[in-house]
Structure formats: C-alpha cells, structure tokens
N, C-alpha and C positions, 0 to 999 in steps of 0.2 A: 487301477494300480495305486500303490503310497505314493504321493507325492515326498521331495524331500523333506515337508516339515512332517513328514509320517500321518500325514490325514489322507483318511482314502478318497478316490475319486470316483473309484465307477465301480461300484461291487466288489467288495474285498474278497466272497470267494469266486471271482470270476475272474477269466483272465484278462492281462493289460489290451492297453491298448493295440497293440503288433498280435491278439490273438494267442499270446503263449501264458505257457507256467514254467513256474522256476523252479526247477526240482533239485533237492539232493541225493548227489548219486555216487560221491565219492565221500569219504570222511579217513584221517590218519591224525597222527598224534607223536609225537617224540618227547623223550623226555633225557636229562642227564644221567650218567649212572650213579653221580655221584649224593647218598642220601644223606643229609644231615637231620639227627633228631634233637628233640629238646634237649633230653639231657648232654650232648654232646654242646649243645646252643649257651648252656646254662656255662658252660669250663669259658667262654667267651665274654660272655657277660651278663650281669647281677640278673637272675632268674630262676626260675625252678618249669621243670615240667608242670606239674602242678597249677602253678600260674599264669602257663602260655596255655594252656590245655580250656580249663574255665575259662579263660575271657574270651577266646577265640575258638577252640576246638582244636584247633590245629596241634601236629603230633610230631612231625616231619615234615619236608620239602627237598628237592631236588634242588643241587648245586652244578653249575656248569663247572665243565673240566679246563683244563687250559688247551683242549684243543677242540671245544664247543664254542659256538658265535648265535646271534642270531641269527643267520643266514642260515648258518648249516643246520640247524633243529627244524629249521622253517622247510632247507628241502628235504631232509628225510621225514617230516609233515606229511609234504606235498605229496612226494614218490609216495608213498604210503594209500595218501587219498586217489591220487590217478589211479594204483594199481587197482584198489574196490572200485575205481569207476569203470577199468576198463576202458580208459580214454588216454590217448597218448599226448602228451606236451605238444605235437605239432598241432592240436587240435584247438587249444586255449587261444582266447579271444583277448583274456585280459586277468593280472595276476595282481592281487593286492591284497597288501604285506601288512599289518594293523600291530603296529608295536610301538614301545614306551622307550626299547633301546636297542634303536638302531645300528649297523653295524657303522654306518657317518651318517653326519649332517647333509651330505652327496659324494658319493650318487645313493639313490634310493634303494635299501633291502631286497626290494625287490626287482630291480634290474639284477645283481647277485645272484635272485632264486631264478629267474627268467633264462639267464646264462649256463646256469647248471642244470637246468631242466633240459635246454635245448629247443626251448620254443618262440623260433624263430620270426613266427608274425605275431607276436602277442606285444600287449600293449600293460606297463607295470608302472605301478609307482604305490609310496605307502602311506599309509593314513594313521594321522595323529590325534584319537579322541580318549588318550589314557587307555584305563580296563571297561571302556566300552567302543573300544574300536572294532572290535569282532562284530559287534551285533552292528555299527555304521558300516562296514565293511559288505555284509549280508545284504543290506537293506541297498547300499548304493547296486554292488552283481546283478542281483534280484530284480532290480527296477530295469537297468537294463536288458536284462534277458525280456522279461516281461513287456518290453517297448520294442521291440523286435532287432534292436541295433549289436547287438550280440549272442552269441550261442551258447559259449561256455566261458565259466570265471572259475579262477580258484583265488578262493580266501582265505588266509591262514592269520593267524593272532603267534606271535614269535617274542620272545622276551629273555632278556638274562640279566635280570633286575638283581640278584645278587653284584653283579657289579656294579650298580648304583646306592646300594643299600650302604647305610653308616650303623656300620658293626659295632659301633660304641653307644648306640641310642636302640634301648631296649623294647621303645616303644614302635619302632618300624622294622627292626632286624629281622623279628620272632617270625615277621608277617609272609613275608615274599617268599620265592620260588623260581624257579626257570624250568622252562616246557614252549614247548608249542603244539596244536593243533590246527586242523589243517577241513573244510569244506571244499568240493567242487560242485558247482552250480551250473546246469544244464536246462537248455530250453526242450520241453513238451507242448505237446498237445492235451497230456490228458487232467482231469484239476488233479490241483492239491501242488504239492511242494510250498514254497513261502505265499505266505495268506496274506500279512499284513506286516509293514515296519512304522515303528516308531522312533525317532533320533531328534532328544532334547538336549537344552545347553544353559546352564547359567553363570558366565562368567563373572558376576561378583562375587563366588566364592574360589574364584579362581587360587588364591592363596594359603586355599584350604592343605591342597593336595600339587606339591610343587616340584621341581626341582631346581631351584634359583638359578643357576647359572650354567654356564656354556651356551647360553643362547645369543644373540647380539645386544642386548640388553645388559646382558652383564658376563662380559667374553672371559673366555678360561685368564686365567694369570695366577702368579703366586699368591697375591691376598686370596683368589678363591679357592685355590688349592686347601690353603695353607686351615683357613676356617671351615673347611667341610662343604660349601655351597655348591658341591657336583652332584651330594646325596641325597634321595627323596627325606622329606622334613613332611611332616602331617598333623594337624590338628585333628586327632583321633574324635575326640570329641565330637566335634562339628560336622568332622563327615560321616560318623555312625548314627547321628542324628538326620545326618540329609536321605542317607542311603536308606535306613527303614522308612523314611516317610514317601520315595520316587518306588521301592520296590512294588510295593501292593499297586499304588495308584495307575504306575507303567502298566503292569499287567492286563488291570481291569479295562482300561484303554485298549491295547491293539487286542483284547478278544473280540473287545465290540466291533472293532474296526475290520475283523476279522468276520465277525456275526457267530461269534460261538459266546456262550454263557460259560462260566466258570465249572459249571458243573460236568459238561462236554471240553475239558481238558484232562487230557490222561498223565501228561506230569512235566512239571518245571522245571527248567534248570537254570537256577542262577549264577551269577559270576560268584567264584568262589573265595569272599573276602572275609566273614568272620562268622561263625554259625550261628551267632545271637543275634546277627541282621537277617541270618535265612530264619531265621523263628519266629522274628519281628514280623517278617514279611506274612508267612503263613498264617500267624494269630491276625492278621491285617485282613486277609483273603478268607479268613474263616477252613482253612483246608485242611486237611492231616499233614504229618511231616513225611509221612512214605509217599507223598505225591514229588518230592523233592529229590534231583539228585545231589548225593552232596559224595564229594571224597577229599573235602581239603582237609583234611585229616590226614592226607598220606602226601599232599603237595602243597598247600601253601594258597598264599593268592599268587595265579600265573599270572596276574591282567589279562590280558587280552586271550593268551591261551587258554583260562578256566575254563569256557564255555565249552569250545570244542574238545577238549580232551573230556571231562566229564560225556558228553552225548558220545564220544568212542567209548567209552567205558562200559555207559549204560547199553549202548548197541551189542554190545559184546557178553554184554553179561544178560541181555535177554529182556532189559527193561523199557525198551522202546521197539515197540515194533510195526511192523506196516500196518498205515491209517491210524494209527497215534494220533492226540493234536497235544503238540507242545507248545511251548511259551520258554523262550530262552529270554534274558530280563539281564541285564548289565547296568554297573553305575561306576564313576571314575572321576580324577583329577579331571578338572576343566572349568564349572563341574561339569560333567555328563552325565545323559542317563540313557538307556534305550532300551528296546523292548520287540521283539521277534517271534510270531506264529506260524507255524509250521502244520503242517500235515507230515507227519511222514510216510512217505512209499513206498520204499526200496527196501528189501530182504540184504541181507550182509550174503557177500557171493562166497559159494566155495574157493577153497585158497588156490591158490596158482601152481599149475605144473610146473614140475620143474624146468623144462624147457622155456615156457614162459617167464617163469621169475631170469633165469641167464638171457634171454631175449629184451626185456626191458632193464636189465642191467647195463648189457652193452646197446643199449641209446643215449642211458647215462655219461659212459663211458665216450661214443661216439661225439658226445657233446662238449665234453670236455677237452677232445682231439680240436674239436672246431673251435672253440674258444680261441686256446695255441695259435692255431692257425691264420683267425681273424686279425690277432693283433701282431703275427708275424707279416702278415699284408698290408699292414698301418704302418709299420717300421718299412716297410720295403719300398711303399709309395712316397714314403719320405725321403727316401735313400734318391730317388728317381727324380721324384718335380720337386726335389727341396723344400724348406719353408715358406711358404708363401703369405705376404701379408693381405687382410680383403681385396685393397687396391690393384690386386696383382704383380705387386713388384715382390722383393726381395725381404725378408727381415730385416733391420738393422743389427748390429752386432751388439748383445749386451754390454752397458757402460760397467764398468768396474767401479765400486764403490770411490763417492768424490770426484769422479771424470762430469768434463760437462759443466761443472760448476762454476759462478762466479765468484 
C-alpha cells in the first residue's frame, strides 16, 4: 500500500496489507443554480470576456445561492454518491469533508454532513490541504480501506469560495466557483480500484496562495475586515509556475508507483484551475489534450470539488469506463500537490425506481426527525441532573460584569 508520504510499500498493484482493494463505487456532484458569466463578471469589475477566456479558458462558474453552504452541496454530493453506490449512510465507516471553506472553524463540515445523512456509527472530520484536499482525502480512505481497519469512506471536496473571493481584485474573482463532488470508497477483494497515492507539501511557498486572516494568527476584527484580509490574495505568477512544474512530475510518479507506463493511462483528470497549466502539463507528459478532462470552462476552479465533479461528468458522458486507468493530479495553497491512480471498475447503475428514490429519501427525512430528537434529549437531560461541573458539584452562577472584583 501508499504509505502517507505516498511511496509504495508492497506492490502498488497489489492489495494492502488487510488483503483488500479500494474501489470506487459511488460518485455524485452538486452544483449551485446560480451561473455567472464573464460577460456578466466584466459589469463587476475592469474585464472582458475575452481576457478571462485567453488567460484561463474559463467562461462561467457557479455562484451559491443564499440558501447554499458547504454543507448542504456536500450532502446532496453525498446522497447522490450513496444512491450509485447503492450503500446506505448506516453502512459508512468514516466521512471526510476536504474544503477551503468551511461551514466553522468547529464543529467540522463534516460532522454537519454525518448528521444529515444519518450515519450513526461513522467517524467525520475535515481535511485542510487547499485544491488538493480531494486527492489527500482519497489517498488517506484508501489507505485505510486497503489496511483492513475500515470498509467504506465517503470523500467529498465541498467549497463556496465565492464567499471568500474579493470581488474588487480582478486577478482572483474571474478564477473560483462553488460545487461539490462527492467519491464513496469501498473494500473488495477483487484488484483494481485506487492503485497508488501520492501527497506532497511545501510550506515555504505557503504565502503564495492564502487567506490571511480569521486564523489565530491574525483573528477576525475591524482592521481585517476593514482591509479585505478574509479574501483569497494570490501571487498568480508564482503559483502558475509551481503548478506546471508538480503537474507532469506528480503524474509520472504515482504511474510508476502504480507500475503503469504513461502510455497504459486512458485519461487525466486534473484539478481544474487554469487551461494553460492543463497544457503545460500535457506538453510536459508528451500526451494529446483529449487524453484530459477538462470543463472549467462552464465552472471555474472548485478546489477541492474540481476533480470529482469532472470524473461525474466524464462518467456520464461515456469517457471513463470500466478498467480505465486514470490519474487524477491536484495542486493548491499550502503549497500542495498530489496525485491519484485509479483503475476504474464500476459501470454507472441504472437509475433508481421510483419506489426506491421515495425510500432513501425518507432515511433522509428520518434523519433529520432524529437529529430534533437527539438534542431535544440533551435539553431534557439538562432539565433533569442540571448542570454539572467535572467535580460533580454544581455550576457556580455566572458573575455579572465587575462582580467579584477588587
């Protein structure tokens, strides 16, 4: 299996240590309804279609709504991915939520998604590695599954970077997007599913790709409000430079690690951040550009969502099909980069009866009753043995401002 610094250990197409393989066997995707295009971008600020188009490709992107979060793109993801898995939320081992912007600093996204899914023995928390947290996200499930200590994971990349975006700075506005996509990760017997990960880091260019504040470093208040330090800020420069030089090199890495040759990959998919980095990349790799999926053209960069909605996309439209070997390849603030080989195996299932689609709605539905429920039993247990301090005595009664004092 990959160890965590993504070097293999025992036969990358073989399975871990616990005897399994990590297959994918669910995939879903959400997106806002709301679409905003360049030329709409440009009434905003100093631009042209024309000019977003050439440097980036990008043509459009999805805007969340005021009653979109990351949470909630992440579960209709999720429910999306369960339904093609045909696995139910009681069945998850472990949910992890790979976003840039959180719904809080705590509790974690994905306790949120865990909650409204209804899966009660699962184990959530979310991972911060910028727009390559999907592909860390993959590789941590994976490794798991593959070590025998869990059965099933769902990964999802969740993001509503439009509200981090500073709408006045023409050089990050154009760029982002909101979406999420959504993997479930399942133990087999038979090979193939994830082959090999790779998850690299180099934090001296940490300042490349930021967002200053709200961190304890330098905590919300008015000076940060006030000068914009909540918005992503980016040395375009320097990370278009880093990004074409970790894309090709990731790649050629976890094939080997994987023991597939460049020429025995049927098609890429990278993070979708500017089409001049996915060109840089291919002239890198020496490969055609229809080996690539690309559609940030109609979304933007999602971070962490790019990857997996693209591989919905391409699934759907007939470009990946069982026994594929992919290469999904991500790079991101931090810096980050990583890199993910796949086999894939699983045919996309026929769609759900009706019956079925109303049946796993009301589990949804069911879940949500128990939610209610659970924290009307917190309020009731309180009501009962009152507050209690560790010690087991009593609370004290809060001082009113100035009590107590000398």
């Amino acid at each position: 299996m990959a160890g965590v610094n993504g070097r293999s250990s025992n036969g990358a197409n073989g399975p871990g240590p616990g005897g399994h393989y990590a297959h994918i066997v669910g995939w879903g995707m959400a997106v806002p309804d709301r679409v905003l295009s360049n030329a709409e971008l440009s009434r905003i600020v100093d631009t042209t279609d024309e000019w977003i188009v050439s440097r980036t490709g990008i043509r459009e992107r999805r805007i969340a709504g005021p009653k979109d979060t990351t949470a909630s793109l992440a579960i209709r993801a999720a429910q999306q991915a369960l339904e093609v898995a045909g696995v139910s939320p009681a069945e998850l081992d472990l949910i992890i939520v790979a976003t840039s912007t959180p719904e809080h600093v705590f509790p974690a996204t994905a306790c949120l998604v865990q909650d409204a899914l209804g899966a009660p023995e699962c184990g959530a928390f979310d991972l911060s590695a910028a727009c390559s947290g999907f592909i860390y996200g993959l590789g941590m499930g994976s490794q798991a599954i593959r070590s025998g200590s869990l059965e099933t994971v769902l990964v999802i990349g969740s993001e509503t970077l439009s509200r981090i975006v500073n709408w006045k700075d023409r050089g990050t506005c154009i760029l982002f997007g909101d979406g999420a996509g959504a993997f479930v990760l399942q133990r087999r017997d038979t090979p193939g599913g994830v082959l090999a990960s790779l998850m690299r880091s180099d934090g001296s260019g940490g300042n490349l790709l930021a967002v200053p504040a709200g961190g304890s470093r330098m905590p919300a208040s008015f000076d940060t409000v006030r000068d914009g330090l909540h918005a992503i800020e980016m040395n375009g420069r320097e990370v278009f430079r880093f990004a074409t030089r970790v894309m090709a090199s990731a790649c050629r890495e976890v094939a080997q690690q994987a023991g597939l040759s460049m020429d025995e990959i049927d098609m890429i998919v990278p993070h979708q951040a500017n089409l001049r980095i996915i060109e840089a990349a291919a002239r890198g790799l020496g490969l055609p550009h229809d080996k690539f999926i690309i559609n940030l053209d109609r979304y933007g960069n999602t971070s962490t969502a790019s990857i997996p909605i693209a591989v919905c996309e391409a699934v759907a439209d007939g470009r990946i099909r069982p026994n594929d070997n992919l290469l999904l390849v991500g790079f991101g603030g931090g810096l980050t980069w990583g890199a993910t080989a796949i086999q894939w195996a699983v045919e996309a299932p026929p769609e759900l009866s009706t019956w079925e689609h109303l049946r796993r709605q009301s589990v949804y539905q069911f879940a949500k009753v128990r939610s209610v429920m659970r924290r009307g039993l917190r309020q009731l247990e309180g009501v009962i043995w009152g507050a209690q301090t560790p010690e087991g005595g009593k609370e004290p009664p809060h001082r009113k401002e100035g009590e107590g004092k000398g």
